[in-house]
C-alpha positions in Angstrom: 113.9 93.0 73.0 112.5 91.5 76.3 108.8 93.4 75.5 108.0 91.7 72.2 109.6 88.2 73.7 106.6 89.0 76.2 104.2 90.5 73.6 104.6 87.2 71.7 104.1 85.1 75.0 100.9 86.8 75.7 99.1 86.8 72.3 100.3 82.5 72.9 97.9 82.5 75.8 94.6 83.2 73.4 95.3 79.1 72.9 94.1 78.7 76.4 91.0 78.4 77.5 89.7 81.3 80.1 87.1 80.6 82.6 83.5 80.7 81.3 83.4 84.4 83.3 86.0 85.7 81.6 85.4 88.1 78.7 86.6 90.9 76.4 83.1 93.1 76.8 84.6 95.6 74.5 87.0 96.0 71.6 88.3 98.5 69.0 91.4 100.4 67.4 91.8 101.9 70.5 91.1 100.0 73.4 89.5 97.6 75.1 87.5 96.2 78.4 88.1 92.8 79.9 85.8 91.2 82.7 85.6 88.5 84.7 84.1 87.3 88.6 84.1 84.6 90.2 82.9 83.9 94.5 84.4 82.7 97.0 84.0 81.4 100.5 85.3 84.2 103.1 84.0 87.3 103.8 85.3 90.3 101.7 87.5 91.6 104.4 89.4 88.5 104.0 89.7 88.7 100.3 90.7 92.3 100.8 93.8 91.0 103.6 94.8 88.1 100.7 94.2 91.0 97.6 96.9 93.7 98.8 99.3 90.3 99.1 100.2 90.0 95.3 103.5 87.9 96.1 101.3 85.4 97.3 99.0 84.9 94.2 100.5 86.7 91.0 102.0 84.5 88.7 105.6 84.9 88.6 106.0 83.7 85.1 103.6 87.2 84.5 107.0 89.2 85.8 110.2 91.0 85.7 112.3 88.7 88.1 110.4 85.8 87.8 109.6 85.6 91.4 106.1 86.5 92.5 108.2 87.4 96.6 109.3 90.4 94.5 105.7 91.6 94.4 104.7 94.5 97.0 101.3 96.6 96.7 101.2 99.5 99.1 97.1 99.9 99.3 96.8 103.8 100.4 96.9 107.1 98.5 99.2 106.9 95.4 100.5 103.4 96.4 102.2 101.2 94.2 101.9 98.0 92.6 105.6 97.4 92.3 107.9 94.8 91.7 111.3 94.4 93.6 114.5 94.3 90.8 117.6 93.2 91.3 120.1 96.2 92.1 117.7 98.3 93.4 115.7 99.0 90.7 111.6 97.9 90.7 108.9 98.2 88.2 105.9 100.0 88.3 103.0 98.0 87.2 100.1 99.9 88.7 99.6 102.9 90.9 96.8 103.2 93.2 93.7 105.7 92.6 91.3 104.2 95.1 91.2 102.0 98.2 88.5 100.9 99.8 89.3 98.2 102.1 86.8 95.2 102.4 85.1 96.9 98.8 87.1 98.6 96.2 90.8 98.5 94.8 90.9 100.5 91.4 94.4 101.0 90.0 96.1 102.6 86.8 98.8 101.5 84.7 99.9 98.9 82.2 100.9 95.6 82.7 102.8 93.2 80.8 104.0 94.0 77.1 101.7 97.2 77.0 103.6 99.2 79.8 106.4 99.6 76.6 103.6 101.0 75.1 101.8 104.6 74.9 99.1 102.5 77.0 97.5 102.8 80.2 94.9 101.0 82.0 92.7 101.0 84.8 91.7 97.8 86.7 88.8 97.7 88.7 88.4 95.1 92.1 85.3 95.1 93.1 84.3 93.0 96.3 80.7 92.5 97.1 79.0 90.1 99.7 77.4 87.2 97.8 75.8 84.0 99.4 78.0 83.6 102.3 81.1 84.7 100.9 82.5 87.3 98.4 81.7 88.4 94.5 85.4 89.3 93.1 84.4 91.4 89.9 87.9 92.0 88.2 87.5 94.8 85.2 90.3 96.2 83.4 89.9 99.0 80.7 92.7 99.7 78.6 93.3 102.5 76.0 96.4 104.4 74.2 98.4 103.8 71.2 100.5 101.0 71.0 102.9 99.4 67.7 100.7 96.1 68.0 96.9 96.3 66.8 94.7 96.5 70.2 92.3 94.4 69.2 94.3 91.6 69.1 96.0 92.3 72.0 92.8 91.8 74.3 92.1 88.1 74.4 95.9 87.2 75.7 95.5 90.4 78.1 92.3 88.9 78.9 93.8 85.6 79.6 96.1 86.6 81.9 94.1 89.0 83.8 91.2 85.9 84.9 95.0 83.9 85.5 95.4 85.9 88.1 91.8 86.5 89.3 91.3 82.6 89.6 94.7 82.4 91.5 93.6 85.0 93.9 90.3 83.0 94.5 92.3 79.9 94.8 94.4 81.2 97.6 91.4 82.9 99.1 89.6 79.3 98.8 92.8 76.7 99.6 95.6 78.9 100.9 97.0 77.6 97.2 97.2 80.4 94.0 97.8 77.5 91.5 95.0 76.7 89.2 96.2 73.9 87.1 99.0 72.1 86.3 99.7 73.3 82.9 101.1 77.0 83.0 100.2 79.7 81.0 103.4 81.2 79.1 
């Protein structure tokens, strides 16, 4: 039961702290919306070139394999999020349902323990120019029916999407995703 091994990890991460940002805006029996943003110092076009990288900044312990290189995200119509398996076989985390480079990347699906679920989700990248350099605004709204109560769900989920926010603006900031030396299970 690899999905409630993971389910259990994530509801773990609510005993981290988040960034000040980050936030669940909105909570109930059935759904929720997490937020968070942060800036950075290049210009959105080169947060956009870093963004459609995912093997360079996702968190590999936040995977399948285990190994962030397995990460591919194909940013056109319908492109996917995917992660590389062993013997050909890959995951869908997220399917793309807008692309604009330089602005916008808006995606659907589930990620984590709620893709076992009857869940689905759509996360929202917004890139704006702000003093110099970029605004990331990273918004995921989640709804369905899952065997897990969805309230409580949405801190950990919230946790883990700023984890991967921050690591973006890290690498965007240092050409490093890591954010701190303790990781998140």
């Amino acid at each position: 039961m690899k999905s409630l091994s993971i389910l259990a990890g994530a509801f773990a991460l609510t005993a981290f702290a988040a960034p000040a940002q980050a936030e669940v805006v909105q909570s109930s029996e059935l759904g929720f919306v997490t937020s968070d943003s942060t800036i950075v110092k290049a210009a959105p076009d080169e947060v956009w070139d870093d963004l459609v990288e995912p093997s360079e900044w996702w968190n590999p312990d936040h995977s399948y394999s285990l190994d962030a290189e397995n990460f591919y995200l194909d940013a056109y119509e319908a492109g996917c999020f995917c992660e590389s398996l062993p013997d050909d076989g890959f995951a869908e985390h997220m399917r793309v349902i807008h692309a604009a480079p330089g602005k916008l990347l808006r995606m659907s699906g589930a990620l984590g323990p709620l893709q076992s679920e009857a869940i689905t989700g759509t996360l929202s990248i917004a890139l704006t120019p702000k003093d110099g350099g970029t605004k990331i605004e990273w918004t995921y709204v989640v709804t369905g029916y899952g065997r897990f109560p969805m309230e409580a769900i949405a801190p950990a989920v919230d946790a883990v999407q700023s984890e991967q926010l921050m690591r973006l603006a890290r690498l965007v900031d240092s050409a490093t995703p890591q954010v701190s030396e303790q990781p998140i299970p």
